[in-house]
Structures are given as structure tokens and as C-alpha cells.
C-alpha positions as YAML, in Angstrom:
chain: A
units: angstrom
residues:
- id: 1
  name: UNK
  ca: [107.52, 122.43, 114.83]
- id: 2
  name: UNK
  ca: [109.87, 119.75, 114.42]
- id: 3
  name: UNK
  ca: [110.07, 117.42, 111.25]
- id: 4
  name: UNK
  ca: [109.46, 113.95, 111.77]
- id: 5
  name: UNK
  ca: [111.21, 111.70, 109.78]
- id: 6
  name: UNK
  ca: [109.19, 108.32, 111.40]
- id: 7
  name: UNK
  ca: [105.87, 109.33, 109.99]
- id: 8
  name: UNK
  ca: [107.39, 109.14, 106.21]
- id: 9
  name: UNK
  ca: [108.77, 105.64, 107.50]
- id: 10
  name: UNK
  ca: [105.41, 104.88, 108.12]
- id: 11
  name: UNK
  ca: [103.80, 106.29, 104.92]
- id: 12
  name: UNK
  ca: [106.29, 104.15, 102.82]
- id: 13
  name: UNK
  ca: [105.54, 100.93, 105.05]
- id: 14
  name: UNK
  ca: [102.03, 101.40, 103.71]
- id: 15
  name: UNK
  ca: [102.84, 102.16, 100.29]
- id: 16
  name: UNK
  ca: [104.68, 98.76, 100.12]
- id: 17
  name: UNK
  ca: [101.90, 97.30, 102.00]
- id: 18
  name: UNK
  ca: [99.06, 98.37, 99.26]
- id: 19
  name: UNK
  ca: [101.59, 97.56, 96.44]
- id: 20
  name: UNK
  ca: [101.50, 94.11, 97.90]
- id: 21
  name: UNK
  ca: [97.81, 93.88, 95.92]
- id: 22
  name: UNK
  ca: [99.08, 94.97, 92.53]
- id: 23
  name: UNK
  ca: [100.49, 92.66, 90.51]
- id: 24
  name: UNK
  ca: [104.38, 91.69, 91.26]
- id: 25
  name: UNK
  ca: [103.72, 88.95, 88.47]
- id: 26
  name: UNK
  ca: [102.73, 88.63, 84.90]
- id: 27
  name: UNK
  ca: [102.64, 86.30, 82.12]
- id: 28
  name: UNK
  ca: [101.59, 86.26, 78.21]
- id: 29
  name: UNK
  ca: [101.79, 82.38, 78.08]
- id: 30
  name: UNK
  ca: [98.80, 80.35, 77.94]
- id: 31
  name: UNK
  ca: [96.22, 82.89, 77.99]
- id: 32
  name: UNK
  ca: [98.33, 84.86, 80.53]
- id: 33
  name: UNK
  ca: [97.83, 85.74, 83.87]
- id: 34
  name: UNK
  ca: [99.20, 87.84, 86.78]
- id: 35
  name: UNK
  ca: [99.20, 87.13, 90.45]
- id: 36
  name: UNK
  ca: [99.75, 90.00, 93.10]
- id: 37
  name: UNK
  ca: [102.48, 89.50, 96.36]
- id: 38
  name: UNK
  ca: [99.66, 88.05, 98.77]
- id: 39
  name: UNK
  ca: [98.92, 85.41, 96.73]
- id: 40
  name: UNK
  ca: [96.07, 86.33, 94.39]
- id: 41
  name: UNK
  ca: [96.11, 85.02, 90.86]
- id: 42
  name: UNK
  ca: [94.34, 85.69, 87.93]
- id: 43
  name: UNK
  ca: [94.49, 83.66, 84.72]
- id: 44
  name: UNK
  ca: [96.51, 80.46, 84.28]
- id: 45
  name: UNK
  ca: [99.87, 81.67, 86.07]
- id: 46
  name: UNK
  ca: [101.23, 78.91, 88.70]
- id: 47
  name: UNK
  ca: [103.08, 81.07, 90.58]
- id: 48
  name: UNK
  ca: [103.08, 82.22, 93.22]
- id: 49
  name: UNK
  ca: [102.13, 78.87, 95.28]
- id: 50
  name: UNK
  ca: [98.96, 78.84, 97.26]
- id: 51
  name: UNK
  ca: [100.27, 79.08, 101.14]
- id: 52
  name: UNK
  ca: [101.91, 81.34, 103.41]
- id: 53
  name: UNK
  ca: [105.17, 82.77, 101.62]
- id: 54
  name: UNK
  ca: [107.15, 85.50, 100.75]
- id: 55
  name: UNK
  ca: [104.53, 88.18, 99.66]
- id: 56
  name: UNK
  ca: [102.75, 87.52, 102.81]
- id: 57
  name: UNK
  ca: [105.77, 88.02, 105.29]
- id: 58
  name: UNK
  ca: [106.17, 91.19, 103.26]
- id: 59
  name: UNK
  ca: [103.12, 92.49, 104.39]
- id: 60
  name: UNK
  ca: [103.05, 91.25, 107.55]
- id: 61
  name: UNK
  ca: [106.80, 93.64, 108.18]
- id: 62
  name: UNK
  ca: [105.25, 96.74, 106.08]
- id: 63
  name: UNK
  ca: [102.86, 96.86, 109.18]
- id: 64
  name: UNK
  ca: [105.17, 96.22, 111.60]
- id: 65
  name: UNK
  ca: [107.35, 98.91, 109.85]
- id: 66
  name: UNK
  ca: [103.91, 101.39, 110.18]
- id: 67
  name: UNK
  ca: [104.74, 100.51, 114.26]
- id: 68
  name: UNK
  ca: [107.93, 100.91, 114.37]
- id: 69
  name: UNK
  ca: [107.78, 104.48, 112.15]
- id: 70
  name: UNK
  ca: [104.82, 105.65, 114.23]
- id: 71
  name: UNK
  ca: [106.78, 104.83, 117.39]
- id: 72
  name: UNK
  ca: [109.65, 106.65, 116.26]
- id: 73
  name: UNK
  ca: [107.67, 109.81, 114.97]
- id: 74
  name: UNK
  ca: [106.15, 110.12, 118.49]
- id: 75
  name: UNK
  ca: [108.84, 109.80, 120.78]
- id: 76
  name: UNK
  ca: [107.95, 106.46, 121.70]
- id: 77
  name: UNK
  ca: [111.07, 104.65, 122.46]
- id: 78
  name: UNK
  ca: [112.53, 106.49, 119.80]
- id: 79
  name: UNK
  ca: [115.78, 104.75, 119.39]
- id: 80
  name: UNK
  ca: [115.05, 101.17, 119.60]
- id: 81
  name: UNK
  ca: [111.93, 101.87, 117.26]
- id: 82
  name: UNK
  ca: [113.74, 103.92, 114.93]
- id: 83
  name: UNK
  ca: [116.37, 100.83, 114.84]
- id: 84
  name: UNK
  ca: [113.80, 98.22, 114.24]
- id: 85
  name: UNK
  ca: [112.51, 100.65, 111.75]
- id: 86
  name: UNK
  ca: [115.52, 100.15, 109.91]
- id: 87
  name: UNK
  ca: [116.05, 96.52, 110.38]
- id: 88
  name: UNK
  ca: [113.11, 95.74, 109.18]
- id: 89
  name: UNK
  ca: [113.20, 97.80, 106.06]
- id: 90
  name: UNK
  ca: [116.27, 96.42, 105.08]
- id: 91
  name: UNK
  ca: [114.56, 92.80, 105.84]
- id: 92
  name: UNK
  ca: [111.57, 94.55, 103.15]
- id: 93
  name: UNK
  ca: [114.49, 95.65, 100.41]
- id: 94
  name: UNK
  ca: [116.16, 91.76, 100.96]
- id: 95
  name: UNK
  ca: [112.92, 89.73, 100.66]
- id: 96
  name: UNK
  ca: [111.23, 92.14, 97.86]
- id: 97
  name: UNK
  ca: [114.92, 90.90, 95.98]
- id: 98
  name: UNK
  ca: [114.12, 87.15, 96.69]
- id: 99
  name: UNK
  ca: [110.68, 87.37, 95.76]
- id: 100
  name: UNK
  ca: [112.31, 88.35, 92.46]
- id: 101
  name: UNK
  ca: [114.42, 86.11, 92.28]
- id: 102
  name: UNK
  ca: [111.92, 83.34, 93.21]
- id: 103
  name: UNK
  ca: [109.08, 83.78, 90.97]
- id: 104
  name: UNK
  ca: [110.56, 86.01, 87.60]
- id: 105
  name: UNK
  ca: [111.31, 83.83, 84.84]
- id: 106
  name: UNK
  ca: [110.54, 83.24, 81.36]
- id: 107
  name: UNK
  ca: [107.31, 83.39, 80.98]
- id: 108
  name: UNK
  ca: [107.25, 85.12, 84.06]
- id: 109
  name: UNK
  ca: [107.87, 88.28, 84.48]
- id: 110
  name: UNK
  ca: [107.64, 91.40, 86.80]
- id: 111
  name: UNK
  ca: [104.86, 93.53, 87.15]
- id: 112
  name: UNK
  ca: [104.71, 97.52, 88.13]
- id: 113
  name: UNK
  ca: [103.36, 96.58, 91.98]
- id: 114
  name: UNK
  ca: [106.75, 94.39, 92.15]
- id: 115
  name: UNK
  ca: [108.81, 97.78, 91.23]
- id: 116
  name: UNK
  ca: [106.99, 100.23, 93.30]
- id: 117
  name: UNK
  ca: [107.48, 97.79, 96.28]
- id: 118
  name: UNK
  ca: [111.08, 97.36, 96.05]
- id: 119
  name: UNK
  ca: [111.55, 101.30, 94.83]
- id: 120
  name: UNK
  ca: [109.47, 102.38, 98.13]
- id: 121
  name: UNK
  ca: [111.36, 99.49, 100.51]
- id: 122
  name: UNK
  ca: [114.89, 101.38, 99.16]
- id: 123
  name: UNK
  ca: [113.09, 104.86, 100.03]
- id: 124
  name: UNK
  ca: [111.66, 103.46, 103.37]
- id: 125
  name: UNK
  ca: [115.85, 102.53, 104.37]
- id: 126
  name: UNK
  ca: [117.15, 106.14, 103.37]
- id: 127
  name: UNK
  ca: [114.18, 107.23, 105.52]
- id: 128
  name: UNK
  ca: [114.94, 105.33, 108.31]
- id: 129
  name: UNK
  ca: [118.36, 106.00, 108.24]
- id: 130
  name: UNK
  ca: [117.15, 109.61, 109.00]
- id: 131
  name: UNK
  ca: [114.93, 108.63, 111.29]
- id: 132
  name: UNK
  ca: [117.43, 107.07, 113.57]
- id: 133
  name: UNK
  ca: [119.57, 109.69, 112.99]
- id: 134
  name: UNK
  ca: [117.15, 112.02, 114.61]
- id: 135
  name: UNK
  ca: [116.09, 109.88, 117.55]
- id: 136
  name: UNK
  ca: [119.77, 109.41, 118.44]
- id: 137
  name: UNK
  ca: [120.83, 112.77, 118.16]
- id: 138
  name: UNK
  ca: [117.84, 114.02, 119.57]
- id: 139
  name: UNK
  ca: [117.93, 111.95, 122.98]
- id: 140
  name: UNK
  ca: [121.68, 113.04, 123.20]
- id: 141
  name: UNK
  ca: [120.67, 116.78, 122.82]
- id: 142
  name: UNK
  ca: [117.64, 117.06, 124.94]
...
């Protein structure tokens, strides 16, 4: 049985996905408040703003990073998946950065769902580093 580095692509797409609900923001000032990367708020915190934005396109490339790593861990087009798998995690890594650099500032700061995303984006690159890796060499090979 061969290992099959596209299905832990996938698993951290989904990790970042679900971390998406956490909260990425929190605040002690005026009665505090955090608000999670899709948009939810609780308490009196004014950002993020209501709308389509960042936290929202992140999600929407975590699943399309599920595809690509799925694709990838079955053969599927293995090398243009496995590249899109790592195009689009480095696309997770830069907007998880500019969400930060958006929305975190006094009183605002970052909340543990806004490090696990951005610590499972970084693992989600190495992975599908490897996972192109092992489409390229293995449609060379076989």
C-alpha cells in the first residue's frame, strides 16, 4: 500500500475550514466581543464587516483545497491537482496573513481559531509540496 500524501492535504483543508468558525477575533473593550473568519460576531466587536470578505474566500479555497487533495490522493489528474493543491494553499497561508493584518489591532486582537488556521495553512504547503512531489515522480516512474 502506497502512502498518500493528497488525503493529509485534504484533512488540513478541512481543519482550516472548521477553524474558520472559531474565533480569529477578540476584544476586552466595551463589554468585549469576538467574531469568527465567516463573519459571525458576538458582543460589541465591529470587525469583521458584515459582507463577503476575507474569511469567506478562505473557506471557500479550504474546500477547493479538499478537491484538489482528494484529486491528487486518487490519481485523478494527479499533477495538475497536486499543483493547484499547492497554489492554493499558499493563496490560504497569504490571505490567513492579511486577514491579520486587516482586522488585529488594539483592542483587537487574535484569537486561537486565527492561529490554528494559519499553523494548519503552513502544514497544508509542506504537505502539498509532498504531494506534488509524489504525483510527479510517480507519473515519471510508472
Amino acid at each position: 500500500m502506497r502512502l498518500r500524501p493528497g488525503w493529509l492535504v485534504a484533512l488540513s483543508a478541512l481543519v482550516v475550514a472548521v477553524s474558520a468558525w472559531l474565533p480569529w477575533l477578540t476584544s476586552r473593550a466595551d463589554g468585549g466581543g469576538r467574531a469568527s473568519a465567516i463573519g459571525g460576531i458576538v458582543g460589541t466587536l465591529s470587525v469583521p464587516p458584515p459582507g463577503f470578505g476575507v474569511g469567506q474566500l478562505i473557506v471557500l479555497l479550504a474546500a477547493s483545497l479538499i478537491v484538489a487533495g482528494a484529486m491528487a490522493a486518487r490519481g485523478l489528474s494527479a499533477r495538475m491537482a497536486s499543483s493547484a493543491a499547492l497554489a492554493i494553499s499558499v493563496l490560504l497561508v497569504v490571505l490567513t496573513v492579511w486577514y491579520y493584518r486587516l482586522y488585529v489591532y488594539p483592542p483587537v486582537s487574535a484569537g486561537y481559531g486565527l492561529y490554528l488556521g494559519g499553523a494548519v495553512a503552513l502544514v497544508a504547503v509542506l504537505l502539498s509540496v509532498w504531494t506534488m512531489l509524489a504525483a510527479w515522480s510517480a507519473t515519471r516512474s510508472g
